[in-house]
C-alpha positions as CSV (number, residue, x, y, z in Angstrom):
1,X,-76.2,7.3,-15.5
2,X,-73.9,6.3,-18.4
3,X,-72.0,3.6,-18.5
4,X,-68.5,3.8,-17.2
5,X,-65.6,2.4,-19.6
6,X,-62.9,0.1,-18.0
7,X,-60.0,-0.5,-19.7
8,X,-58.2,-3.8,-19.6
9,X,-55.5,-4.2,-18.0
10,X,-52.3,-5.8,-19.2
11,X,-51.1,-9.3,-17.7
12,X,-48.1,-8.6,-15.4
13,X,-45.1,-9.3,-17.6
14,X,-43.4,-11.5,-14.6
15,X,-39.5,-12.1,-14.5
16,X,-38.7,-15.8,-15.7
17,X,-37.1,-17.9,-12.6
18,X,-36.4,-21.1,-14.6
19,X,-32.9,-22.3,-14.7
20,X,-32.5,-21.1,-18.1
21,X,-33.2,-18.2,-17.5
22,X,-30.8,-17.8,-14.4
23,X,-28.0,-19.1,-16.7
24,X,-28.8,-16.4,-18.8
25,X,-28.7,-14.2,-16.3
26,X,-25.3,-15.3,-14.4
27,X,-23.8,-15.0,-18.3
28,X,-25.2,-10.8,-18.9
29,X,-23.4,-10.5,-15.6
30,X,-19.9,-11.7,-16.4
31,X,-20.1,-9.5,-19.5
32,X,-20.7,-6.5,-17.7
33,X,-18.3,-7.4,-15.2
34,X,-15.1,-5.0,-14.8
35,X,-12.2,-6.7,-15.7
36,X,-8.9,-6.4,-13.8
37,X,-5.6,-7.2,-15.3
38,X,-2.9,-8.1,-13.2
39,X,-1.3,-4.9,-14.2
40,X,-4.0,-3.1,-12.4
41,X,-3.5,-4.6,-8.9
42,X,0.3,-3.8,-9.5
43,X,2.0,0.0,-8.5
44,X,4.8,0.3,-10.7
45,X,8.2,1.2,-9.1
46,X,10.1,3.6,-10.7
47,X,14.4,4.4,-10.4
48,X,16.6,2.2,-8.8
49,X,14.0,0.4,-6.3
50,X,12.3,-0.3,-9.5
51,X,15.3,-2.2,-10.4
52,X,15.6,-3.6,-7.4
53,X,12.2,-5.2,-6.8
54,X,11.3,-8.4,-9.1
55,X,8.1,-7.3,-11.3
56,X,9.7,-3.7,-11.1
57,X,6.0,-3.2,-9.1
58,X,4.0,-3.7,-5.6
59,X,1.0,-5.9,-5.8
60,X,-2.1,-4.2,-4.5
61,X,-3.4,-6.1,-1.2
62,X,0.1,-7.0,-0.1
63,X,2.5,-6.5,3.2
64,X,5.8,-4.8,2.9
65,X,8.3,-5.5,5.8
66,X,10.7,-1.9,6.1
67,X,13.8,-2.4,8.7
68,X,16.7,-0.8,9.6
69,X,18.4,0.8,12.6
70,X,18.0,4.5,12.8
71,X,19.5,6.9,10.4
72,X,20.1,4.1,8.2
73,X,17.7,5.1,5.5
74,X,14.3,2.8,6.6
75,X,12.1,6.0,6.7
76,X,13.2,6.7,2.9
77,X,12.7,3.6,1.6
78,X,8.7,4.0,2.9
79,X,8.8,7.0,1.5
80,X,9.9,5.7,-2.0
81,X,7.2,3.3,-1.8
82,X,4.3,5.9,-1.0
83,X,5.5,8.3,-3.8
84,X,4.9,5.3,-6.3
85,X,1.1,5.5,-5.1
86,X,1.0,9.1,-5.3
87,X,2.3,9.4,-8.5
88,X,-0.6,7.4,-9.7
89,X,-2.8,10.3,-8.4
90,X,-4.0,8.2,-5.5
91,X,-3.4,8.5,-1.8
92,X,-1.3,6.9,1.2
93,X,-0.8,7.5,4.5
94,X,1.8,7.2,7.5
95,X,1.3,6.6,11.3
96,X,4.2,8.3,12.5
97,X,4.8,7.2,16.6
98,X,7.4,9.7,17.4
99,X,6.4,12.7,15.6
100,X,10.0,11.8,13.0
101,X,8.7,12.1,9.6
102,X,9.0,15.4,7.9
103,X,7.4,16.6,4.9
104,X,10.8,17.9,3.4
105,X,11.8,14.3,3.2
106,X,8.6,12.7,2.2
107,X,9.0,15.6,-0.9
108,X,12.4,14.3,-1.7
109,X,11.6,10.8,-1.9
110,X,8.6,12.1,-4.2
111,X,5.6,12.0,-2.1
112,X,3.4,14.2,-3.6
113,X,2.3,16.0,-0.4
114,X,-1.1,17.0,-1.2
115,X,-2.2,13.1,-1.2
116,X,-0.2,12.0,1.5
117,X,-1.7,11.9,5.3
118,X,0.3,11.5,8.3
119,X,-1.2,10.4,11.9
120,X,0.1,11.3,14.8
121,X,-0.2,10.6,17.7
122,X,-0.9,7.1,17.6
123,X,-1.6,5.0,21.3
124,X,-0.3,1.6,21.0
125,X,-3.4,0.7,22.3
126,X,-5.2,1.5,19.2
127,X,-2.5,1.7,16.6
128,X,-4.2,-1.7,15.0
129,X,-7.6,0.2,14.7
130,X,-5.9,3.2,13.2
131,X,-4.2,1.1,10.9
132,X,-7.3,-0.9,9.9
133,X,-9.4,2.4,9.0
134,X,-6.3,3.9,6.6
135,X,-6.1,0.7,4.8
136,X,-10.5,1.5,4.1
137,X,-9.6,4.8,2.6
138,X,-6.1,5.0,0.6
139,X,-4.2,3.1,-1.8
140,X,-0.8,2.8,0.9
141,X,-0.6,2.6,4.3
142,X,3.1,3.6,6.1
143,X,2.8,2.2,9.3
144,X,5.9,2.9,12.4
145,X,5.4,-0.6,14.6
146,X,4.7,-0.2,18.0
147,X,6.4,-2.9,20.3
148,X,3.9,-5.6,21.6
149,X,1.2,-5.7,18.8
150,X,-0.5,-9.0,19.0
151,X,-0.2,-11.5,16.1
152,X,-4.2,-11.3,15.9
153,X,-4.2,-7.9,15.2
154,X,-1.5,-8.6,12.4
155,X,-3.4,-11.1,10.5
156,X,-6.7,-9.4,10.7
157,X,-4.8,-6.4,9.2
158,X,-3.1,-8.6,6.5
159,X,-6.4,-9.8,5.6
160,X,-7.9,-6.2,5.5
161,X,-4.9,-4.7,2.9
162,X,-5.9,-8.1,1.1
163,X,-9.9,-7.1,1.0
164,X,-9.1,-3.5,0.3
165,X,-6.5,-4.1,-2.2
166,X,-4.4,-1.5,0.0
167,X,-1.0,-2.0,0.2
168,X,0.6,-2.2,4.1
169,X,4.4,-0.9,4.6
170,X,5.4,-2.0,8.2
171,X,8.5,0.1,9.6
172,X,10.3,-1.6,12.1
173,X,12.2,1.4,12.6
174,X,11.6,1.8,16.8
175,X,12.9,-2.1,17.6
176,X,9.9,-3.2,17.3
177,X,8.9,-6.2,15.6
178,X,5.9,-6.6,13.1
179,X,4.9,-10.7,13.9
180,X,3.1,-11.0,10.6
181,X,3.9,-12.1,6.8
182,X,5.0,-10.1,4.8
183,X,5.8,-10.7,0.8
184,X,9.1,-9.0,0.8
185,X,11.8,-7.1,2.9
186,X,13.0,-4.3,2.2
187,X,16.3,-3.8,5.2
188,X,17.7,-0.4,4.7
189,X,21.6,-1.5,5.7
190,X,23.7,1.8,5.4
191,X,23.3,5.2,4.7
192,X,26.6,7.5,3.4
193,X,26.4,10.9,2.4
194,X,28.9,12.2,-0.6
195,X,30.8,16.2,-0.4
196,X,30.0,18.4,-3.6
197,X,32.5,20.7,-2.2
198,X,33.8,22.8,1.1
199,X,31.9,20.3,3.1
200,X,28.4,20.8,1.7
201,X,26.4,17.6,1.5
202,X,25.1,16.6,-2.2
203,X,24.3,13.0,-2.3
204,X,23.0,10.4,0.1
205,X,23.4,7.3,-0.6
206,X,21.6,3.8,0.8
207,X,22.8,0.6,0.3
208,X,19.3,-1.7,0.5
209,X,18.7,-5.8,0.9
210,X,15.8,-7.2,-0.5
211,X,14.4,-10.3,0.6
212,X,10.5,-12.4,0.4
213,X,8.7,-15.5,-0.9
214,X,8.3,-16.3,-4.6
215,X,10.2,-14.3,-7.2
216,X,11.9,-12.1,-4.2
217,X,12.9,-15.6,-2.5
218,X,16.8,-14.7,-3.6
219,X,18.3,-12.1,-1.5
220,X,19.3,-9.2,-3.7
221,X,21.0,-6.0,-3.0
222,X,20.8,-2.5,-4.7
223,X,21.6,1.1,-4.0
224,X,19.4,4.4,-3.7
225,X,20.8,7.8,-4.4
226,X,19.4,11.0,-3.5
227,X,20.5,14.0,-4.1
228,X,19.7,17.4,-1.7
């Protein structure tokens, strides 16, 4: 029999693990990494709640109290804020409790309706866990507040928006009472509707009070107008 030829094989070229070359490697990796500029984790605000709101923007991973009494304008004012997040092409959502959010109004505010998912029914029960799943899957999160949700359920949920970089509109539209933080206050205080003529309706009008921490700290008041 002939002899059989057995090629050599090549050392295994072995990955350094000395500490230089895991400084070298912890430096390749803040090159590649993405940077983020503040104006990215911001949603600009457009109109007169643009003008209203310091930074003319929302900051990604934040909560946002709504309030007012019924009919007051609350509901519009969430609206404003998810149209600013579906303008960008992205998505938000609302939990709607009592079934009180139409899409005509949502389109007025400038929701863009094909990004914008509403959730109803909600049990009380499990509005926290419904909450919690949005905030994993869209950019804005409208949320009615049911009465009775546990201050444990609000800060995992703050810290969730944070994680997610979602942002979290609270409506304490029902009398309910949302016990967490929140970085600013947006209290929808009056609501008055103008004639065009013979009675018909043109222009509604809120009158809205801002209040928060840091550059929102002083109270500061503006008005929305919307025509119909």
């Amino acid at each position: 029999m002939g002899e059989v030829a057995i090629a050599a094989v090549p050392p295994r070229n072995l990955p350094r693990r000395d500490d230089e070359a895991r400084a070298r490697l912890h430096e390749v990796a803040r090159g590649a990494a993405p940077v983020v500029l503040a104006r990215d984790r911001a949603v600009p605000l457009a109109g007169a709640l643009g003008e209203l709101v310091p930074g003319s923007t929302i900051v990604r991973g934040s909560v946002l109290r709504v309030t007012g009494r019924a009919g007051a304008g609350a509901t519009t004012v969430g609206f404003e804020l998810a149209a600013a997040v579906t303008a960008l092409g992205e998505w938000a959502a609302a939990i709607d409790l009592d079934a009180t959010f139409g899409p005509l109004a949502a389109a007025e505010a400038g929701v863009a309706l094909e990004r914008f998912a509403v959730v109803r029914p909600v049990p009380a029960a499990r509005w926290a866990t419904v909450v919690a799943a949005l905030l994993d899957g869209v950019s804005l999160v409208l949320a009615e507040v049911p009465r009775g949700v546990p201050l444990g359920d609000a800060r995992r949920l703050e810290a969730r928006a944070r994680e997610r970089e979602s942002v979290l509109v609270v409506a304490e539209t029902r009398g309910a009472v949302w016990p967490g933080g929140a970085v600013s206050t947006l209290h929808a205080a009056a609501s008055e509707w103008e004639e065009r003529d013979a009675g018909v309706l043109a222009t509604r009008r809120l009158r809205i009070e801002l209040e928060g921490r840091g550059a929102a700290a002083r109270p500061r008041a503006g008005e929305l107008a919307r025509a119909v």
